[in-house]
N, C-alpha and C positions, 0 to 999 in steps of 0.2 A: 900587265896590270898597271896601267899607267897613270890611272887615277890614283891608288892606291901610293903612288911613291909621290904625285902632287897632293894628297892629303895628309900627308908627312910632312912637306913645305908648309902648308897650310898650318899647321898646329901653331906655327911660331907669331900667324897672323895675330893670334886671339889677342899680342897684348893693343893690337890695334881695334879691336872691335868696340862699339860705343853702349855703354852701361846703358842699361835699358830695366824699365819696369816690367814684370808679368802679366804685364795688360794685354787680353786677348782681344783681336779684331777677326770681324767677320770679312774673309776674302773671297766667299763665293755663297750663293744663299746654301744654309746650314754649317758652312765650314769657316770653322773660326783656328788661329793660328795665334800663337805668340808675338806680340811687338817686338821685333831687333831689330835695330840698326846697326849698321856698320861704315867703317871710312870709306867712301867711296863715294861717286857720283851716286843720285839718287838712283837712277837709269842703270847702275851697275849694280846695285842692290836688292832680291828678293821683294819683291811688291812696290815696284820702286820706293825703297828705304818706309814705306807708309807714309812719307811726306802729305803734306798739305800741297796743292800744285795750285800753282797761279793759273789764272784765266788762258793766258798762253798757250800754256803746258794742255790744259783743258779743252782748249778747241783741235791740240793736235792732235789730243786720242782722238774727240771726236770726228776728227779727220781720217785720221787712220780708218775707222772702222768702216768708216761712210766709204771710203775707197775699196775695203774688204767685201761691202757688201754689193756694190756694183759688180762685182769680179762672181757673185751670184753664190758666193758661199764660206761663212765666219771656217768653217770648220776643216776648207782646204787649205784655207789661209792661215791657220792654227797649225797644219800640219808643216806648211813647208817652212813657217816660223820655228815650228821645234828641231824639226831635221837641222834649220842653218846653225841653230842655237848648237844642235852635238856635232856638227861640222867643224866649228868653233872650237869646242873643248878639247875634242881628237888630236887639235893644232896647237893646243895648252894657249888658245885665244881667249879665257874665263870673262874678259867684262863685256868684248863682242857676242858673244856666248848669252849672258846676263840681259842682257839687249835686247837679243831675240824672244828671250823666256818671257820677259815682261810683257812683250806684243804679244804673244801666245795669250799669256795671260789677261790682257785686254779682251780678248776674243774670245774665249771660252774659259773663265775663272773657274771653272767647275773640273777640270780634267784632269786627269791623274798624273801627265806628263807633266804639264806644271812643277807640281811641288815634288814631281820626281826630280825633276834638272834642277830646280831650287835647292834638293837638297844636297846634290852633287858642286854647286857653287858656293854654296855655305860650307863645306865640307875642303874642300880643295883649293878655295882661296881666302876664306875666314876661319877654317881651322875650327869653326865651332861642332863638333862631332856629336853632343846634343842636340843640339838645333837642330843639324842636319838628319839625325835619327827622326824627329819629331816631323818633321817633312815626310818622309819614308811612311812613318806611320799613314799620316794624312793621305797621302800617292795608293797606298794599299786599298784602301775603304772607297776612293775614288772612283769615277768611270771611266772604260778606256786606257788600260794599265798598257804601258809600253813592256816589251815582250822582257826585258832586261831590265825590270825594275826589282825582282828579287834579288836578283846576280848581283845590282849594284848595291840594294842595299844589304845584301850577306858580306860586301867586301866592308861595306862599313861596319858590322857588328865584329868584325875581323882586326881593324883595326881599333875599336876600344876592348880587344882582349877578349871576348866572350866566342871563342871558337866552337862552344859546344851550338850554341843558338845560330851563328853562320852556320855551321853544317847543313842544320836544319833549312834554316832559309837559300841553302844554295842547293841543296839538294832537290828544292821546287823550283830554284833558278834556270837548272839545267833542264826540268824539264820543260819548263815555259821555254828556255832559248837554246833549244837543243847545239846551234851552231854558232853560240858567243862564246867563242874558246878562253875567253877573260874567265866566264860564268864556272868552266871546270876546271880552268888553272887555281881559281880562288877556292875552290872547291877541294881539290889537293891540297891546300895547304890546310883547310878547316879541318882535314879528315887526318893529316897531319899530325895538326897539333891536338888532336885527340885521341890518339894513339893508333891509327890507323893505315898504316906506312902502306899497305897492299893496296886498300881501297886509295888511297891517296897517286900510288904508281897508275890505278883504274883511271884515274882522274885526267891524270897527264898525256895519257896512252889516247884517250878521246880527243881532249886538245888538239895533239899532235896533230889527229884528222883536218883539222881547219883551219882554216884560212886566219896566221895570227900576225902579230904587229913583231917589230923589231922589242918590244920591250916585255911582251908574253913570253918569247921563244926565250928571251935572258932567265923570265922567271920559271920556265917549264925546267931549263936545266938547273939551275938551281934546286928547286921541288925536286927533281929524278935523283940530284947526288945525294939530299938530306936522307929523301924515303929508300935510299940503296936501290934506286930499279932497278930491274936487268933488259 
């Protein structure tokens, strides 16, 4: 759960984030989001920070796209934008990462992976865990849901202490992504901390099946010593 321990890091960002009004902007026709900004390059910011862009800045989108659509399709170019984007994050590369989201974003502002990775970089390197909740929201109602976007955002209801609502939302996680062993590790712990030591051993016992990172198998034994597995 590797996210999960740089959303930790992350918390400490917020005293860096930049005061912002409740002013909503529309980022894709119908979907309108909250104005924040944050310290960062504009380009490493969620919607690039909503800046105002110079002419410059301006003909590179429309360069960009015009290069995407020679290639005969926004929407393959969308995908291997988001793939490099969680390429990035995997590597705790967050503003390369941010980079990629933005191009995506350019290309198809309507998609649910969007303001899913948005809310995984708000989350994990601005510490803002509302915001990033409010992403989550938007990525759900969206089209085109990436298969780990419950999983990721049950690890966020996780981390602002609502374990009963994670449950809920990881329990659809797994079975959207049956083989994200993040999705049942987090999973174990929401069932956990709900008083659910068995189901939560069920949890980790699935894991185990799969294919997990150096930082899953720390959290999997951990989870087996808390819930007493056998």
């Amino acid at each position: 759960m590797k996210f999960i321990r740089i959303w930790v890091i992350g918390i400490v960002a917020l005293a860096c984030v930049t005061p912002s009004h409740a002013e909503m902007v529309e980022t894709a026709p119908g979907v309108k989001v909250m104005k924040k900004t944050f310290s960062a390059p504009i380009d490493e910011q969620p919607f690039f920070g909503f800046a105002e862009k110079t002419p410059e800045q301006r003909k590179a989108d429309a360069d960009f796209l015009a290069a995407a659509d020679k290639l005969g399709s926004r929407e393959a170019v969308f995908d291997v934008a988001i793939a490099r984007g969680w390429t990035h994050i995997a590597r705790g590369n967050l503003s390369e990462a941010a980079k990629r989201f933005n191009q995506a974003w350019l290309l198809a502002p309507e998609r649910s992976a969007v303001y899913h990775s948005f809310a995984v970089i708000v989350a994990a390197r601005f510490g803002d865990l509302e915001y990033a909740e409010e992403l989550f929201k938007i990525a759900l109602r969206q089209p085109k849901p990436r298969q780990t976007l419950k999983a990721d955002y049950g690890r966020l209801l996780l981390k602002t202490k609502r374990p009963a609502e994670a449950k809920t939302m990881l329990e659809a996680g797994v079975r959207d992504a049956p083989e994200f062993a993040e999705g049942w590790a987090s999973l174990g712990l929401a069932r956990l901390q709900t008083g659910d030591a068995a189901g939560a051993c069920a949890a980790a016992s699935e894991a185990d099946k799969l294919k997990r990172s150096r930082d899953v198998m720390i959290d999997l034994f951990m989870l087996k010593r808390q819930a007493a597995c056998q």
